[in-house]
C-alpha positions in Angstrom: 89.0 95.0 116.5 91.3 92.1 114.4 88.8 91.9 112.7 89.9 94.5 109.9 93.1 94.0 109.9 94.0 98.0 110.2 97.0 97.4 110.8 97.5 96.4 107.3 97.3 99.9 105.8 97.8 101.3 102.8 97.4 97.7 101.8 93.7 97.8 102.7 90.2 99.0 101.4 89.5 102.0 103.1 88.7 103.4 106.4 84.8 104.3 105.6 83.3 102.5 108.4 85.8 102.5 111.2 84.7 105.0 113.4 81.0 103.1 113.2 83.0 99.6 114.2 85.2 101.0 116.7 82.9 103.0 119.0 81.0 99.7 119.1 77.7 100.8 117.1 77.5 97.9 114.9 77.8 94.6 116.7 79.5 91.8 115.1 77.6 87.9 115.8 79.7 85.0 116.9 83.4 86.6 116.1 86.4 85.3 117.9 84.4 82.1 119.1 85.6 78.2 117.9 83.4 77.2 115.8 83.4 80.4 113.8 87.0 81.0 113.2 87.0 77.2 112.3 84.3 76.6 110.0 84.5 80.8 108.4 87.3 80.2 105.8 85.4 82.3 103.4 86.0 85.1 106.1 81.9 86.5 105.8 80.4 87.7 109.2 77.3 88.6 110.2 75.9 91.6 112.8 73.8 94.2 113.3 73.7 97.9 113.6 72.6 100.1 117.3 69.4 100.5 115.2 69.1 96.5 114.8 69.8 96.6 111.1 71.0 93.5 109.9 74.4 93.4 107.9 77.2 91.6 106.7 80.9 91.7 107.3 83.2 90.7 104.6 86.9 90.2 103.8 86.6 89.2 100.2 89.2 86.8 100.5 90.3 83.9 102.8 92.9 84.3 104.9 95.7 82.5 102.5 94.9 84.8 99.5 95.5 87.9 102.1 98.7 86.5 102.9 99.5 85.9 99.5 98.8 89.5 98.7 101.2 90.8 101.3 103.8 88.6 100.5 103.3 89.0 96.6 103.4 93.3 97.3 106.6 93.0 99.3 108.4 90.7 96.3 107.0 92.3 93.6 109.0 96.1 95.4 111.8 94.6 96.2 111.0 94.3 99.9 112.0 91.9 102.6 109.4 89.3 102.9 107.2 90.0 106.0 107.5 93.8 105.5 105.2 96.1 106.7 102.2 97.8 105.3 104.7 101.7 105.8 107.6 100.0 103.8 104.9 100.2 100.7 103.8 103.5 101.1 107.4 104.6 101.6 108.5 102.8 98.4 109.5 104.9 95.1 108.0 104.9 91.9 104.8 103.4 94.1 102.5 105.0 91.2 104.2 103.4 88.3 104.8 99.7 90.2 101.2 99.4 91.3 100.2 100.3 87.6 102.6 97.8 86.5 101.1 94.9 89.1 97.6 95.4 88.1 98.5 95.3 84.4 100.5 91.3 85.0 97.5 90.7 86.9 94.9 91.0 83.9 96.8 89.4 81.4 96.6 85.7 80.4 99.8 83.6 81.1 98.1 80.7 79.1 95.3 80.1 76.4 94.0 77.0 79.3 93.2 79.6 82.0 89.6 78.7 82.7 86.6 81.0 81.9 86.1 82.4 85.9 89.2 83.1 86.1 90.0 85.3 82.8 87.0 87.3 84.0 88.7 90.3 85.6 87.1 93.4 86.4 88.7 96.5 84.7 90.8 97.5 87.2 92.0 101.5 87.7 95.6 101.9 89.1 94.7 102.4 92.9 92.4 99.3 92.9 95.3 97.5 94.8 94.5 99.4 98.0 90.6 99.9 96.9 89.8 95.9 96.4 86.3 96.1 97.5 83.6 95.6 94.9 83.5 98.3 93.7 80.1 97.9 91.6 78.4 98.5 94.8 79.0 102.2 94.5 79.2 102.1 90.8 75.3 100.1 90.6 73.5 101.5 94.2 70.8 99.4 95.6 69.4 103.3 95.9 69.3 103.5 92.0 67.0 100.2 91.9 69.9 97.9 91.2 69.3 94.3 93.2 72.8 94.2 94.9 73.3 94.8 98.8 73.1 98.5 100.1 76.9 99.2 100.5 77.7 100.1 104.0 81.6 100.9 103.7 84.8 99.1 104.3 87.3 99.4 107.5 91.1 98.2 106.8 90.2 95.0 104.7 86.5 94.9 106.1 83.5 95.4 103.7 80.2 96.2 105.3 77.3 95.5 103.1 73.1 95.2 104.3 72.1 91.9 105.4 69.6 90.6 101.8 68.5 87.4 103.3 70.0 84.3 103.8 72.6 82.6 100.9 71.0 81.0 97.5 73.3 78.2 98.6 71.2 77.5 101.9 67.8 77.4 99.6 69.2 74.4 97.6 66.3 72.1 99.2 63.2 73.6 98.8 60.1 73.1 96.3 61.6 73.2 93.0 59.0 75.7 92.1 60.2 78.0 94.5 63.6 77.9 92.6 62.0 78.5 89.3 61.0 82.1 91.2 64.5 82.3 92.3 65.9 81.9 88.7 63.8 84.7 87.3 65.2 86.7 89.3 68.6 85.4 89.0 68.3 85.9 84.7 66.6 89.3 85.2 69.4 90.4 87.7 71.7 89.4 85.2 69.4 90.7 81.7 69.5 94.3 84.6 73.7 94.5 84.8 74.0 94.1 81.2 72.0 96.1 79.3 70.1 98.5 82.4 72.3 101.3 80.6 73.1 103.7 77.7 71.9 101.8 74.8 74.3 100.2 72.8 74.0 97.9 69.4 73.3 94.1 70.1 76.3 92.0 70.2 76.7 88.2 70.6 80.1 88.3 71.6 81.1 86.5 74.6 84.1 88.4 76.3 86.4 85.6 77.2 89.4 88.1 77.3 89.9 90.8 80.0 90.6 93.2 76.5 87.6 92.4 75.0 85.4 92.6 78.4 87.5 95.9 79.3 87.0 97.9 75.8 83.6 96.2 74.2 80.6 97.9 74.5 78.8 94.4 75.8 79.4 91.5 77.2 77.1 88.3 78.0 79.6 87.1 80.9 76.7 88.1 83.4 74.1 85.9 81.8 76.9 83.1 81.8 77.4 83.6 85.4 73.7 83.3 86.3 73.1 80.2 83.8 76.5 79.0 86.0 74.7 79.4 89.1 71.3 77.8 87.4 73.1 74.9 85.5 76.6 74.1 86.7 78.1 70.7 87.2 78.3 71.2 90.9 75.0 71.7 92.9 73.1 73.8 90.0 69.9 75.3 91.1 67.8 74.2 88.5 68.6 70.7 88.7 67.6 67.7 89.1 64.7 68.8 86.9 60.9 67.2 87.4 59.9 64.7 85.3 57.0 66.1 84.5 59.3 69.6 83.0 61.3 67.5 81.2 58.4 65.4 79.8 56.1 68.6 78.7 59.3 70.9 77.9 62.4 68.5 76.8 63.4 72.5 75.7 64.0 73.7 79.0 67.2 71.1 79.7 68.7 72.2 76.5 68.0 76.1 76.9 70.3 75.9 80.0 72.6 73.9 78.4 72.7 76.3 75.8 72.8 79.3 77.6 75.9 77.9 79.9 77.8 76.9 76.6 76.2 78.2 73.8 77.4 80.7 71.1 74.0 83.3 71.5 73.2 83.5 75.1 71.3 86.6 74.3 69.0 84.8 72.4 69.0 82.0 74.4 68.2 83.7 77.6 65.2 85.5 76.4 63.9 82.0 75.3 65.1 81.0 78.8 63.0 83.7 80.4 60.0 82.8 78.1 60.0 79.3 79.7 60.3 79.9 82.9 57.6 82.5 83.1 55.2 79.9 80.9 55.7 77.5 83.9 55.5 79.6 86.5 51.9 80.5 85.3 51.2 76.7 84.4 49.4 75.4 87.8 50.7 71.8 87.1 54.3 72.9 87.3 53.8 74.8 90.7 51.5 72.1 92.3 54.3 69.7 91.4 56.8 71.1 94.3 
């Protein structure tokens, strides 16, 4: 199956889920036809299981950034360019030159390095050959956590449960509908950052991989979903009803606020406040 790119081991995710892909017990949809290797550059599949369980097939990565990676692990030990997957397991001092890549990969190069991309996850040493998410085993949809039940990963496959079709596919409905869909969005996000030991209340915004990596909270997943509800390109939320921004000029300004604010803790419990008010008020969901 090509599909996983095996062949690119050690430099690969794991081998979890092959035996499940290769003996044909989960069938992939629509891979290896035209208009899905043409139009997939984000490399996400979609299949189903003998037992007719939806799921999805990931690469995390397109196909350039892959390449990248190999080339990038073959400069960075001294390798010819183009070399294989054994040459880097056979390489010396592999322990102390992958520790050495992930710690150039988290630090800042300039001050101008935009906000998504100084948020790094806290890598461990071996996360060059385990790139899946790994919150999905960290944060279990079996604990209660609203992420994808994690099915495994095959060469540089991950296998996750199908959860419904994309938030970017629900851009059209009734904007009440996407009201529902922000609560959900906000509590997700209030869930990954304090659904843990308890901590003291911070406002601080973790802009460096340091501070997210050794602070005891961060709000960068309640900037994320305010991203996703209030971003300059296709945000949920907008464009808002008249009649919202008539009865509650607030609301505009709370996402505002929470996407570039100082206190998005703060703001986001207002945030939440509003949205459930409206959600109740029968001239907001009658609107559409």
């Amino acid at each position: 199956m090509s599909l996983t790119d095996l062949h690119r081991c050690p430099a690969c995710y794991g081998v979890s889920v092959c035996p499940e892909l290769y003996s044909n017990q989960i069938t992939v949809v629509d891979y290896g036809t035209g208009w899905s290797n043409l139009f997939n550059a984000k490399n996400v599949y979609y299949g189903y299981t003998n037992s007719n369980r939806g799921v999805v097939l990931k690469k995390l990565a397109h196909d350039w950034e892959l390449e990248e990676l190999d080339l990038s692990l073959c400069k960075r030990w001294n390798l010819p360019v183009n070399c294989k997957p054994m040459d880097l397991a056979n390489s010396t001092n592999i322990d102390e030159k992958i520790v050495k890549l992930v710690q150039d990969n988290t630090r800042s190069k300039s001050n101008e390095v935009s906000v998504t991309q100084k948020l790094v996850l806290c890598p461990y040493a071996y996360s060059v050959y385990d790139f899946v998410q790994p919150a999905l085993n960290v944060i279990p949809k079996s604990r209660g956590w609203p992420v994808p039940a994690y099915g495994g990963v095959c060469g540089r496959l991950e296998l996750v449960g199908y959860e419904g079709v994309p938030l970017s596919s629900l851009m059209h409905v009734e904007w009440h509908l996407k009201l529902k869909y922000a609560r959900k969005i906000l509590n997700a996000a209030m869930d990954f950052t304090y659904k843990h030991e308890s901590s003291p209340f911070s406002t601080l915004f973790a802009m460096e991989t340091k501070q997210i990596c050794q602070h005891h909270l961060s709000d960068h997943n309640i900037w994320a979903a305010c991203h996703v509800l209030a971003n300059n390109h296709n945000p949920l939320l907008y464009p808002i009803p008249k009649l919202v921004n008539d009865t509650r000029p607030h609301f505009d300004r709370l996402l505002y606020e929470c996407l570039h604010g100082r206190d998005r803790f703060r703001t986001v419990i207002k945030l939440q406040h509003v949205i459930d008010d409206m959600l109740n008020d029968e001239k907001v969901v009658g609107h559409g």
